[in-house]
N, C-alpha and C positions, 0 to 999 in steps of 0.2 A: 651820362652821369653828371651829375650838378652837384656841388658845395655850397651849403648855404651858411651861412653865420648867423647865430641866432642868439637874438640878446634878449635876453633876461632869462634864460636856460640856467640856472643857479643850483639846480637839486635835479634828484630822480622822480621825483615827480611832475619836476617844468618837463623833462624828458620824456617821460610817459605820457603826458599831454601833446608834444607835438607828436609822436609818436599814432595818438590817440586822433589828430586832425588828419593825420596822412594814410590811416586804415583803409582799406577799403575803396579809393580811390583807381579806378580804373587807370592802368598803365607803369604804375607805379610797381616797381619788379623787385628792388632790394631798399634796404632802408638803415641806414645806420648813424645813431646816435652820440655822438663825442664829446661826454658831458664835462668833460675839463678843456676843452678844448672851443666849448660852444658852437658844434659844430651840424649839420643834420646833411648827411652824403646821404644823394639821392639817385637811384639809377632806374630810368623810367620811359617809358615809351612815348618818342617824340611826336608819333602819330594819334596818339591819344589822350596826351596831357605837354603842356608846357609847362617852361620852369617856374613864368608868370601864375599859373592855375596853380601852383604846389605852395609858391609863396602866396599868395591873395587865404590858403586854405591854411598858413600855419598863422598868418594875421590874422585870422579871423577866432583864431584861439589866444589870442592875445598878446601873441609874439611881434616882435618887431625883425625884420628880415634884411639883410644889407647886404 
């Protein structure tokens, strides 16, 4: 399981966008959203995705990741 901090998550729908990058995503097991919190906990199979592949996939929707 990973925490990721996620900036610019402002509303339900920044939420439903990283939500929206991380679908579908082979490995990826549980997924939870902490939008007052700016949060995206990720619990995910280290054999088939890293944390680096999970972030690089919520960058790429325009989020910035720290």
């Amino acid at each position: 399981m990973e925490t990721l901090k996620v900036l610019g998550v402002d509303c339900k729908n920044c939420a439903a966008n990283v939500s929206k990058a991380l679908e579908g995503i082979g490995g990826i097991e549980k997924l939870d959203i902490r939008l007052s919190e700016k949060l995206a906990i990720v619990t995910f199979d280290p054999d088939k995705i890293s944390r680096q592949g999970i972030t690089e996939k919520v960058e790429d929707f325009g989020f910035e990741v720290e």
